[in-house]
Structures are given as structure tokens and as C-alpha cells.
TORPA-4810 file (N, C-alpha, C, O; in nm, 3 decimals):
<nodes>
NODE_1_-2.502_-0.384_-4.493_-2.444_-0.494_-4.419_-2.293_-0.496_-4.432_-2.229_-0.529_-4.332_X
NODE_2_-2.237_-0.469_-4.528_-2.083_-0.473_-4.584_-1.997_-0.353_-4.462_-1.901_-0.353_-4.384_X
NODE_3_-2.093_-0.275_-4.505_-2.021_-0.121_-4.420_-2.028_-0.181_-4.275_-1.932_-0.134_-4.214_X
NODE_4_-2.090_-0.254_-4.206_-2.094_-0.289_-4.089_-2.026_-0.403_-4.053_-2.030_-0.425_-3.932_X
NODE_5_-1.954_-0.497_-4.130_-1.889_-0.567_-4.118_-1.724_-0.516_-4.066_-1.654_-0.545_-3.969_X
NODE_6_-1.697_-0.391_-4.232_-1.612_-0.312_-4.247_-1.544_-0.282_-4.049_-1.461_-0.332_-3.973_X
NODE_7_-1.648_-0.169_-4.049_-1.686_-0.142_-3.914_-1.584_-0.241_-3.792_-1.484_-0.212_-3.728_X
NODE_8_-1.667_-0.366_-3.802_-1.628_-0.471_-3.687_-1.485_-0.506_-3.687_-1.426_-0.537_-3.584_X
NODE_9_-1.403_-0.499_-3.852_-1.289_-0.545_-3.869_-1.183_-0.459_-3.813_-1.074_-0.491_-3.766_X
NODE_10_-1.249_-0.317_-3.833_-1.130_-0.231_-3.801_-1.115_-0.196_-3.635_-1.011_-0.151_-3.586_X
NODE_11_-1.231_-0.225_-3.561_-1.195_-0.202_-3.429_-1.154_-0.372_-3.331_-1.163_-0.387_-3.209_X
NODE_12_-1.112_-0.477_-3.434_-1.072_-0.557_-3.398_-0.917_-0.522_-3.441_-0.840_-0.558_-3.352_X
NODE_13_-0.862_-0.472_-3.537_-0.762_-0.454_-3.580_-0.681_-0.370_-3.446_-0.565_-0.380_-3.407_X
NODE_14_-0.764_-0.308_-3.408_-0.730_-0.139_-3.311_-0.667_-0.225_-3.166_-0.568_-0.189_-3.102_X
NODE_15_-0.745_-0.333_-3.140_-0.723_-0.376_-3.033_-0.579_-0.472_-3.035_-0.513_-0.484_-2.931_X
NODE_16_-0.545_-0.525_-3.136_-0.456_-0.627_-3.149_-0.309_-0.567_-3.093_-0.314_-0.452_-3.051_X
NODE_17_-0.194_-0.627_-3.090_-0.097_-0.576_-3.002_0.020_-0.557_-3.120_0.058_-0.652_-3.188_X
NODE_18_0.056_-0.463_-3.131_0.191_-0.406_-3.256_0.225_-0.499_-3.300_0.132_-0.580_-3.290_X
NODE_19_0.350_-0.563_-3.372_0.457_-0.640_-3.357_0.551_-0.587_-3.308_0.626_-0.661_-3.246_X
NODE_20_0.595_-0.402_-3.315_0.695_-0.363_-3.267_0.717_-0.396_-3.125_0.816_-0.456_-3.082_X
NODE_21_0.609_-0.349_-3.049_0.587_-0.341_-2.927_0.615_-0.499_-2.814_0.570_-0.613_-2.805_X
NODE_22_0.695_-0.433_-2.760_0.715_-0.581_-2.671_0.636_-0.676_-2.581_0.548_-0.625_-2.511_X
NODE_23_0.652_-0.784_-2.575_0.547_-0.893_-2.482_0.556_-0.825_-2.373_0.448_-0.794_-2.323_X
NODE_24_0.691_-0.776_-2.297_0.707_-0.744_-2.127_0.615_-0.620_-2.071_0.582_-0.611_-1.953_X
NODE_25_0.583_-0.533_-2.164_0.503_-0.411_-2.164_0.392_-0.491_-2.187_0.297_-0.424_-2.146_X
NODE_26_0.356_-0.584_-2.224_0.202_-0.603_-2.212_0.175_-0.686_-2.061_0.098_-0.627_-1.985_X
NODE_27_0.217_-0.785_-2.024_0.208_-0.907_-1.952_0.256_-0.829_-1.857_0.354_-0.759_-1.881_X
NODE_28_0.197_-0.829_-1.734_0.253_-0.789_-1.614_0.380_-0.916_-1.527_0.388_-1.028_-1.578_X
NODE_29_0.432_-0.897_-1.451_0.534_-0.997_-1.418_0.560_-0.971_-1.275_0.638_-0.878_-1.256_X
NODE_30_0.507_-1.038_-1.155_0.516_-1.024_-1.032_0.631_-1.064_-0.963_0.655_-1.034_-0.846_X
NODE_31_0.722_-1.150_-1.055_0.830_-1.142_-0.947_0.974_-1.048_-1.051_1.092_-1.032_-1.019_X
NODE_32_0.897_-0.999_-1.181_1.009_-0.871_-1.162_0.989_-0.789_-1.064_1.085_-0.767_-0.990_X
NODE_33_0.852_-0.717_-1.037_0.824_-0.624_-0.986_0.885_-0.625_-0.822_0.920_-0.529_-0.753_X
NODE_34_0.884_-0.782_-0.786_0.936_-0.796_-0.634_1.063_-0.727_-0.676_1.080_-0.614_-0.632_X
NODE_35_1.143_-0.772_-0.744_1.308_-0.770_-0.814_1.281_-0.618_-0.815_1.338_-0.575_-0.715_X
NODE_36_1.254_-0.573_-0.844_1.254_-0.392_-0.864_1.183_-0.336_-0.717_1.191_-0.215_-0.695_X
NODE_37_1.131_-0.400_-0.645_1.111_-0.378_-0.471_1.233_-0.395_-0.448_1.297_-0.289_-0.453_X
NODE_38_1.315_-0.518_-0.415_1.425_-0.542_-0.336_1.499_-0.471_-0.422_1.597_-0.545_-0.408_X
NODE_39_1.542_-0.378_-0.512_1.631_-0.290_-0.567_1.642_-0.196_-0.495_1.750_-0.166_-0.444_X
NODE_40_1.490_-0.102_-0.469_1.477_0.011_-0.423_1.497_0.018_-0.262_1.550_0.113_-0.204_X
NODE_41_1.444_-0.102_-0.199_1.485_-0.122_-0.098_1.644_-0.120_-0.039_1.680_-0.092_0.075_X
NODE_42_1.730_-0.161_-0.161_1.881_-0.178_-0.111_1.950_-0.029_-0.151_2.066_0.007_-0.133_X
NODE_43_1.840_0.044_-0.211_1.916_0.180_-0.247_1.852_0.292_-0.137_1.897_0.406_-0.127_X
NODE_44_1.749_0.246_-0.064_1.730_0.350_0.010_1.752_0.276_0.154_1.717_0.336_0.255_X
NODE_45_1.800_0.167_0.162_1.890_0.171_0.318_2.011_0.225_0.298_2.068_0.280_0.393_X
NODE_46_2.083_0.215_0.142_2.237_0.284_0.124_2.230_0.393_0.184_2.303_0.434_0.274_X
NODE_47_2.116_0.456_0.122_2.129_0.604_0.187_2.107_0.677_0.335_2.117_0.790_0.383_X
NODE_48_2.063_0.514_0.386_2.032_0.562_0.554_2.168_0.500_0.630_2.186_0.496_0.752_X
NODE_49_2.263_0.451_0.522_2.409_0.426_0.581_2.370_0.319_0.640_2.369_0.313_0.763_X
NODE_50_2.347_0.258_0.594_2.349_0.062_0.661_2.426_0.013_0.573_2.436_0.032_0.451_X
NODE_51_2.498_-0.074_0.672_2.577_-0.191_0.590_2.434_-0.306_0.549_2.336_-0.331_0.618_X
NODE_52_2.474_-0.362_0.405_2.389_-0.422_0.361_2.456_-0.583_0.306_2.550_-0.599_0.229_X
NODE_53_2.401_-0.653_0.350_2.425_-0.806_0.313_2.274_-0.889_0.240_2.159_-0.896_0.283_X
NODE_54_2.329_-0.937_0.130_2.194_-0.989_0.088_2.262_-1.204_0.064_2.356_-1.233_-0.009_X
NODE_55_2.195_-1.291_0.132_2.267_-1.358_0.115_2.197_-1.460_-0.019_2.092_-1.445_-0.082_X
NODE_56_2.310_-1.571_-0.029_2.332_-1.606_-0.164_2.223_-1.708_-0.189_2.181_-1.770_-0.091_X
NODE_57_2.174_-1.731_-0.302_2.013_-1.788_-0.359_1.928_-1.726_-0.327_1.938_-1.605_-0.313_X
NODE_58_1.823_-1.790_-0.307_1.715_-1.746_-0.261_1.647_-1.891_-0.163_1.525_-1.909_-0.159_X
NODE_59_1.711_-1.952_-0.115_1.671_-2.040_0.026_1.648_-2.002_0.169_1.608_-2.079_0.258_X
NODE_60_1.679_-1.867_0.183_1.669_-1.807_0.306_1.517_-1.743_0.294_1.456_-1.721_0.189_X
NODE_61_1.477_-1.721_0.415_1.332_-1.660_0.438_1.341_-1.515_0.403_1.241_-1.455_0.364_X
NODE_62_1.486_-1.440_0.420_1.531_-1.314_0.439_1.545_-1.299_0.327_1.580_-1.394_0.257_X
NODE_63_1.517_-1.134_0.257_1.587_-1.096_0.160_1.722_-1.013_0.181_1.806_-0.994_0.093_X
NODE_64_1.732_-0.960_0.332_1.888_-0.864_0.329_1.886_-0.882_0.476_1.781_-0.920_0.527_X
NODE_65_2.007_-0.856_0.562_2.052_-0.815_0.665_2.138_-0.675_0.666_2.243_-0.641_0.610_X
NODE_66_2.051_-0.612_0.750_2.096_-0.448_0.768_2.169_-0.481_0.878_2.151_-0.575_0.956_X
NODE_67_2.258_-0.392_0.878_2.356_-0.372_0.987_2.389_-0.252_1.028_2.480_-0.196_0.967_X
NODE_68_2.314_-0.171_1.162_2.324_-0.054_1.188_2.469_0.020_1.206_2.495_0.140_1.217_X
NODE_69_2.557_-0.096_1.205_2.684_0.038_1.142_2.767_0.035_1.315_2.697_0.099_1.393_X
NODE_70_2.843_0.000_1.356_2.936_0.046_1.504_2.856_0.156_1.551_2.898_0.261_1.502_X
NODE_71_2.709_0.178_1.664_2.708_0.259_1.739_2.725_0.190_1.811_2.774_0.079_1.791_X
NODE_72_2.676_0.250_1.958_2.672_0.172_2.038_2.650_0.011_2.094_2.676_-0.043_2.202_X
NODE_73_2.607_-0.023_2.002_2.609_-0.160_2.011_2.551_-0.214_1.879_2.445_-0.176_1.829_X
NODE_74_2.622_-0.297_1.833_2.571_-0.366_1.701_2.453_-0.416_1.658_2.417_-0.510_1.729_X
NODE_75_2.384_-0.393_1.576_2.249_-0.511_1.569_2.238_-0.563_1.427_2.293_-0.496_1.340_X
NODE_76_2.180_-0.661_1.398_2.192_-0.730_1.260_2.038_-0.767_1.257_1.973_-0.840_1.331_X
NODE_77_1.999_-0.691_1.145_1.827_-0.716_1.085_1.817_-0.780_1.003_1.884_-0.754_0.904_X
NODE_78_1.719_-0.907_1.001_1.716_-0.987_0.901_1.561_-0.925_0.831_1.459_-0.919_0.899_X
NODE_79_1.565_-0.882_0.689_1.448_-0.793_0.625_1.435_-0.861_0.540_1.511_-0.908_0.456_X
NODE_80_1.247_-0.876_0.577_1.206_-0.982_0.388_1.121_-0.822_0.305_1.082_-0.726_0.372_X
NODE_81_1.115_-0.829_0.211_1.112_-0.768_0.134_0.936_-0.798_0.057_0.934_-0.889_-0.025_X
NODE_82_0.829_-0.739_0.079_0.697_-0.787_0.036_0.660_-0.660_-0.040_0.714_-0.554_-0.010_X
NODE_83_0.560_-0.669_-0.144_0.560_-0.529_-0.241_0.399_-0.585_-0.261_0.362_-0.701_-0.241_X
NODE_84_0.318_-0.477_-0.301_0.206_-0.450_-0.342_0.155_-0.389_-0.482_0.198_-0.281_-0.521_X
NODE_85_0.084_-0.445_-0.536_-0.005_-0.332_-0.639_-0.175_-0.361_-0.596_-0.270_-0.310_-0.655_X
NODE_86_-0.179_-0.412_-0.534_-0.322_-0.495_-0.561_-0.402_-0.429_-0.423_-0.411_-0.463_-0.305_X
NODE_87_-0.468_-0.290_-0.525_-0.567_-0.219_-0.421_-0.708_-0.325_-0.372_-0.719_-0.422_-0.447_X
NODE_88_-0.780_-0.321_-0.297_-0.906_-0.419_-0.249_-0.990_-0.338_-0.122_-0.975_-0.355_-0.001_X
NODE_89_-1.057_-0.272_-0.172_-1.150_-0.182_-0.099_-1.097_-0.099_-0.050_-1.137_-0.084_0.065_X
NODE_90_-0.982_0.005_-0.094_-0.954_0.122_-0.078_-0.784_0.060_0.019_-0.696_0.128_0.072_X
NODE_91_-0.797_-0.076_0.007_-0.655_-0.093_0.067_-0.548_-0.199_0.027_-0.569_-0.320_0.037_X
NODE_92_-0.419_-0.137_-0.024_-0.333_-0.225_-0.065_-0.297_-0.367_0.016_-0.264_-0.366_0.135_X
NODE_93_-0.303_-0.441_-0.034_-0.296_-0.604_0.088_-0.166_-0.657_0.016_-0.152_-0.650_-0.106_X
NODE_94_-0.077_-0.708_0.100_-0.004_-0.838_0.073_-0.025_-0.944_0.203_-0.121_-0.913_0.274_X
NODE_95_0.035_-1.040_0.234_0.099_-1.112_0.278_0.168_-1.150_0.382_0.251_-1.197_0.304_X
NODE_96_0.222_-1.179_0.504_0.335_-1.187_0.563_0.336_-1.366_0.548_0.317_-1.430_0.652_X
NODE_97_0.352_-1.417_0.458_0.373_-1.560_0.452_0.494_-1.620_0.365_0.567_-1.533_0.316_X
NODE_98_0.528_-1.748_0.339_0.647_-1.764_0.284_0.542_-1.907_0.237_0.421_-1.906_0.260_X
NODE_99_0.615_-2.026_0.169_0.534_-2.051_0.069_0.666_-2.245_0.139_0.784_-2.276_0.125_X
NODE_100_0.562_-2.300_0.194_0.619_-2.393_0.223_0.566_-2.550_0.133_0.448_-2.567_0.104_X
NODE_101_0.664_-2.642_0.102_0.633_-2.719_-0.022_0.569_-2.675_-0.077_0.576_-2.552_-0.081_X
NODE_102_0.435_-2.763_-0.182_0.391_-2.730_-0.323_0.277_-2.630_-0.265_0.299_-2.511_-0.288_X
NODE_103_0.176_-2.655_-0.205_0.047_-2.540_-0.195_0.029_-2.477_-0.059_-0.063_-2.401_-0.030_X
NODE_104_0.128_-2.515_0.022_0.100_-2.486_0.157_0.186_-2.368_0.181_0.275_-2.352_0.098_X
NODE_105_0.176_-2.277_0.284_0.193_-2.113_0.342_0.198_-2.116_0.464_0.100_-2.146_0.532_X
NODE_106_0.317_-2.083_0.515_0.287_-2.011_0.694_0.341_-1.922_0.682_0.411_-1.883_0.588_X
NODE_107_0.306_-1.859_0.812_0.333_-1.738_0.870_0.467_-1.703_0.913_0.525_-1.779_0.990_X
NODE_108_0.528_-1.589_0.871_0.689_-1.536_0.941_0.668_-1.534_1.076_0.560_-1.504_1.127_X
NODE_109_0.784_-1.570_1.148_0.716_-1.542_1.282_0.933_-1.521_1.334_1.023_-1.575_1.271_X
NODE_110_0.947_-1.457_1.422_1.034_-1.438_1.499_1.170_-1.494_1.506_1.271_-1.429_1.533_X
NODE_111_1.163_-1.658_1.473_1.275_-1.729_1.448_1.311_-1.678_1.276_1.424_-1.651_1.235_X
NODE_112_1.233_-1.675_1.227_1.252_-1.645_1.035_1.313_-1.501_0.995_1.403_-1.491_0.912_X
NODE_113_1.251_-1.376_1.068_1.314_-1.287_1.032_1.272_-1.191_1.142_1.217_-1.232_1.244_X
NODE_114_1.307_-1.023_1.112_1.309_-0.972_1.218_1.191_-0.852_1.158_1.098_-0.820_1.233_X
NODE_115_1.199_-0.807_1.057_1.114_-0.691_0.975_1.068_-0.728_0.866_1.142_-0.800_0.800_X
NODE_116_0.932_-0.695_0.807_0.880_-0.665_0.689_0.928_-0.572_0.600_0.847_-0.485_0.631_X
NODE_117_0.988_-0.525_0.523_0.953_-0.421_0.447_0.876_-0.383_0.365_0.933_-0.407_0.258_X
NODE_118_0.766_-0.332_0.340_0.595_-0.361_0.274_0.628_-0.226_0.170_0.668_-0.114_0.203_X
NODE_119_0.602_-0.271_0.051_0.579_-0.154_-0.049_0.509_-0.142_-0.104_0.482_-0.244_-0.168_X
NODE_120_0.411_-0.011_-0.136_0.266_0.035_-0.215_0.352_0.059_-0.278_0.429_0.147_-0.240_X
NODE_121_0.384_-0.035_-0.451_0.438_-0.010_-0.547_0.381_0.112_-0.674_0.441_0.155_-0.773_X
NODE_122_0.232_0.145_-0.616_0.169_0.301_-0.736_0.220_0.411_-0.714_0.251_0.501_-0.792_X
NODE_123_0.233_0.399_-0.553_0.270_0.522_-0.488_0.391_0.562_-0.405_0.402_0.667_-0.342_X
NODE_124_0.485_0.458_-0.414_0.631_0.418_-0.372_0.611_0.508_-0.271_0.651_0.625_-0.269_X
NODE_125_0.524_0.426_-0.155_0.561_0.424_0.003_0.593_0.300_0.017_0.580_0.200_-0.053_X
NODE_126_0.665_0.337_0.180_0.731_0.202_0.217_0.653_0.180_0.383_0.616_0.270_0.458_X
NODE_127_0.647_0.093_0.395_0.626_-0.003_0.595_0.709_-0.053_0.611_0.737_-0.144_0.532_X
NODE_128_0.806_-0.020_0.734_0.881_-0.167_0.785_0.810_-0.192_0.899_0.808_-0.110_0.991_X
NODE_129_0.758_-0.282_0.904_0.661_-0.366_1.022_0.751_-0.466_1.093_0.813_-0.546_1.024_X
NODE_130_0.764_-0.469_1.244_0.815_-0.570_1.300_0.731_-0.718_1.304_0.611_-0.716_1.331_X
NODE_131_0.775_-0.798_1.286_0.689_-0.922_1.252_0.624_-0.987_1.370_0.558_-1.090_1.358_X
NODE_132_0.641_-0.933_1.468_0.568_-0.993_1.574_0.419_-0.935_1.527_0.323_-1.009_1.549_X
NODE_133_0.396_-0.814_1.469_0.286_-0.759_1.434_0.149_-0.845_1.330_0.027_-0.839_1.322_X
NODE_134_0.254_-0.918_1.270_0.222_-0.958_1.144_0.199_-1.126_1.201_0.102_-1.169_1.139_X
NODE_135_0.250_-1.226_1.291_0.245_-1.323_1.314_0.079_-1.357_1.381_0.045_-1.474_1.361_X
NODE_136_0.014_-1.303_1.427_-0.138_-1.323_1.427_-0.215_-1.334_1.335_-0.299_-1.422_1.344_X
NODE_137_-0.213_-1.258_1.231_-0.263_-1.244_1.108_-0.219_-1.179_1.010_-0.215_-1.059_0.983_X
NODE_138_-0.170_-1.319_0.935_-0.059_-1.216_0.849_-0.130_-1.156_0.679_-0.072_-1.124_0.575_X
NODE_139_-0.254_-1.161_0.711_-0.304_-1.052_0.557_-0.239_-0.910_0.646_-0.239_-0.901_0.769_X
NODE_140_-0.192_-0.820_0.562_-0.135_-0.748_0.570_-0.238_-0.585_0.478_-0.216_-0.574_0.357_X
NODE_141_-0.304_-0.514_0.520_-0.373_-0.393_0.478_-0.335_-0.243_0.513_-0.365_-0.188_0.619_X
NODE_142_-0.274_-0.193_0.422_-0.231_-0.062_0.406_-0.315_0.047_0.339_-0.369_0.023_0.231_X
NODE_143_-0.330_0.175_0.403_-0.479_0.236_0.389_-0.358_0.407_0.393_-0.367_0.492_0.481_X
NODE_144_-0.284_0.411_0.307_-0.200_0.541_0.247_-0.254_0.667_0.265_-0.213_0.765_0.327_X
NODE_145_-0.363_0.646_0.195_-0.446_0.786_0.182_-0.541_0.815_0.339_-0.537_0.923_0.399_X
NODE_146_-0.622_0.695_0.384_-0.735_0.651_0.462_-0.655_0.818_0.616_-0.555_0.880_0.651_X
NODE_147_-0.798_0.799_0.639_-0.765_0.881_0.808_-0.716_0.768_0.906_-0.719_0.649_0.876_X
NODE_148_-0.676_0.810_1.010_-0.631_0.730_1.129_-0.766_0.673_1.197_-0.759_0.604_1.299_X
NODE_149_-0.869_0.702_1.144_-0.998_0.631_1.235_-0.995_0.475_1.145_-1.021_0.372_1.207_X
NODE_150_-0.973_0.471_1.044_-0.988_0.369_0.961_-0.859_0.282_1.000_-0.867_0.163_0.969_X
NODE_151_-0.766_0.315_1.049_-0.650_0.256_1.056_-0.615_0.188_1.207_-0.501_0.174_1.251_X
NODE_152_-0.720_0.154_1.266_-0.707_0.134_1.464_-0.647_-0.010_1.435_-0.528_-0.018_1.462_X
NODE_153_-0.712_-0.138_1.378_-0.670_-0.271_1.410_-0.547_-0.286_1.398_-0.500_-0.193_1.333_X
NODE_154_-0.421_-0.409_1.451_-0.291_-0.419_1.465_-0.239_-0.518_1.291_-0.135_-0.582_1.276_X
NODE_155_-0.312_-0.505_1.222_-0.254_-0.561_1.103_-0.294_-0.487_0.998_-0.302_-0.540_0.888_X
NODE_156_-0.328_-0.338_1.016_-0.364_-0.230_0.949_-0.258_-0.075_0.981_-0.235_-0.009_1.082_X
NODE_157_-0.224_-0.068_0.867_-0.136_0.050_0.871_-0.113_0.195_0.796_-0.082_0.186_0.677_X
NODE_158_-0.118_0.246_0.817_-0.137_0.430_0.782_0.005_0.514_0.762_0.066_0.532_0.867_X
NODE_159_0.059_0.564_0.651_0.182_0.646_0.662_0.200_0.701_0.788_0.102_0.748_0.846_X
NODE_160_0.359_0.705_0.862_0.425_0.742_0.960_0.422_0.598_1.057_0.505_0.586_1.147_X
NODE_161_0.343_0.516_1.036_0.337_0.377_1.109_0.470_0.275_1.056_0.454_0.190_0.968_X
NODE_162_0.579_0.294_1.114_0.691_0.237_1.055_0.723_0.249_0.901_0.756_0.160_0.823_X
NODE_163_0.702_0.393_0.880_0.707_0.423_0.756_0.823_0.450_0.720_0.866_0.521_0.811_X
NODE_164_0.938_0.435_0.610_1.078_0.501_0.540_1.010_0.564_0.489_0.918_0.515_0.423_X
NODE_165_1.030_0.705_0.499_0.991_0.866_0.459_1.085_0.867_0.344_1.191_0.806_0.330_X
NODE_166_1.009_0.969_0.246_1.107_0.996_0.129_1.243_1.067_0.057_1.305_1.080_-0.049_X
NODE_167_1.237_1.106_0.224_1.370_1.221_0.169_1.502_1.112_0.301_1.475_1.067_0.412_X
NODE_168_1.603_1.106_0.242_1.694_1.008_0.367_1.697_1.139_0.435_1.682_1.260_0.420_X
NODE_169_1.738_1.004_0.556_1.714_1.064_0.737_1.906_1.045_0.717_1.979_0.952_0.682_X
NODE_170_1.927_1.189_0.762_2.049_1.219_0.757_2.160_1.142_0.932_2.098_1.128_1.038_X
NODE_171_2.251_1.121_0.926_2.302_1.046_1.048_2.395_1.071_1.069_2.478_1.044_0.982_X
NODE_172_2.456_1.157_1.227_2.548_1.177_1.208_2.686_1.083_1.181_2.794_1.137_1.158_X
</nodes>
């Protein structure tokens, strides 16, 4: 009986968490992880040469305004910034909603912003989805790996579907 006690103590011991080892490595944290989306996001429009504006707090619906730069005619993108980990039957889901008073949610829609930027944070792909897409139903399902037969409905999306590719798109 002793030896089996023994036993129970030490694989309770095994499980317990260091002291060295830090709380942040254990506890996951969803709005660093947004914070490390909208990072990567502002480093890979740098590299597609957009002027970048991110404006001040966080009271705006937008996380950045891209600015395609003096071609031919100017345009100013207002981009919210949505990130994923959370696979659910073979497909990453977020959101296209914003979070109005205490429990209530609507939908982005046209006056709020102009693009999604959607990130499968396992596999650092990106979607920029125009939000008219997303204003019918805004659960949002990304299927990375999936074939294009799996991918037909308009709030379902497949790499090359408003995808930022991984290598920058060079300009003259």
C-alpha cells in the first residue's frame, strides 16, 4: 500500500508547474496574440509599400488605414485586424463582429470598415476579405488545407481567396 501511495505522489509532483517557469508560457492570452496579429500585419503591408496609419486608442472599429501610395488615384483602407487559433471541424473560425455595450455584438458592415484581415495564427496564413462578404453572416470559416469542393459557400474561404502570399509582391 505505501509503494502505491509513493507512486501517486510522484506523478502529482510531475504535473505541477516549476517555479522557474513563467505564468505567460502557461496561460494562453487572446488579446496578446491579437497584439502579435496586428504586428505582423503592419510588417507585412511595410513590405507591400503601403503607407500605414494606425489611429490612436482603441475606439475606432479599424485597426489601420493602408494607403496605396500616389498611383493613379489615391485610396485609403480602413483594415480590422481578426486572428484565429481555434480549429472546429477541420476549420479555423473567427468572427466579423465588434462587441457593442456589455454582451451585445454586431456585424461590420460597410460604413465601419472596408477589409478584414483574417489570420490562421498555427500556420501564419493570412485573408483579406472585403466586408461586404462577411456582413450576411459574419461566422467566418477558413478551410487552409480543405480542396475547393469544400470551400463553395460565400463565408468560407480557401488559400489564394484574398490571400497575402508569403513572399512580398514586389511593386514597381
Amino acid at each position: 500500500m505505501s509503494g502505491h501511495r509513493r507512486d501517486r505522489r510522484k506523478k502529482s509532483r510531475k504535473s505541477r508547474r516549476k517555479p522557474s517557469q513563467p505564468r505567460s508560457s502557461i496561460l494562453h492570452n487572446p488579446k496578446r496574440t491579437g497584439e502579435h496579429s496586428e504586428i505582423a500585419f503592419l510588417y507585412r503591408s511595410d513590405q507591400r509599400r503601403f503607407a500605414i496609419s494606425k489611429p490612436f486608442g482603441d475606439s475606432e472599429r479599424y485597426d489601420f488605414i493602408l494607403d496605396n501610395r500616389p498611383r493613379p488615384k489615391v485610396k485609403l483602407f480602413r483594415i480590422q485586424v481578426k486572428c484565429t487559433e481555434c480549429l472546429r471541424a477541420g476549420a479555423y473560425e473567427t468572427r466579423a463582429t465588434y462587441t457593442v455595450g456589455r454582451n451585445g455584438r454586431a456585424v461590420y458592415t460597410k460604413r465601419d470598415i472596408d477589409f478584414i484581415a483574417a489570420h490562421v495564427v498555427p500556420l501564419d496564413i493570412w485573408y483579406i476579405i472585403p466586408v461586404e462578404v462577411c456582413t450576411p453572416q459574419p461566422m467566418l470559416r477558413f478551410y487552409p488545407t480543405a480542396k475547393p469542393k469544400r470551400c463553395a459557400s460565400k463565408n468560407t474561404a480557401k488559400p489564394g481567396t484574398y490571400w497575402i502570399p508569403r513572399s512580398p509582391i514586389r511593386q514597381p
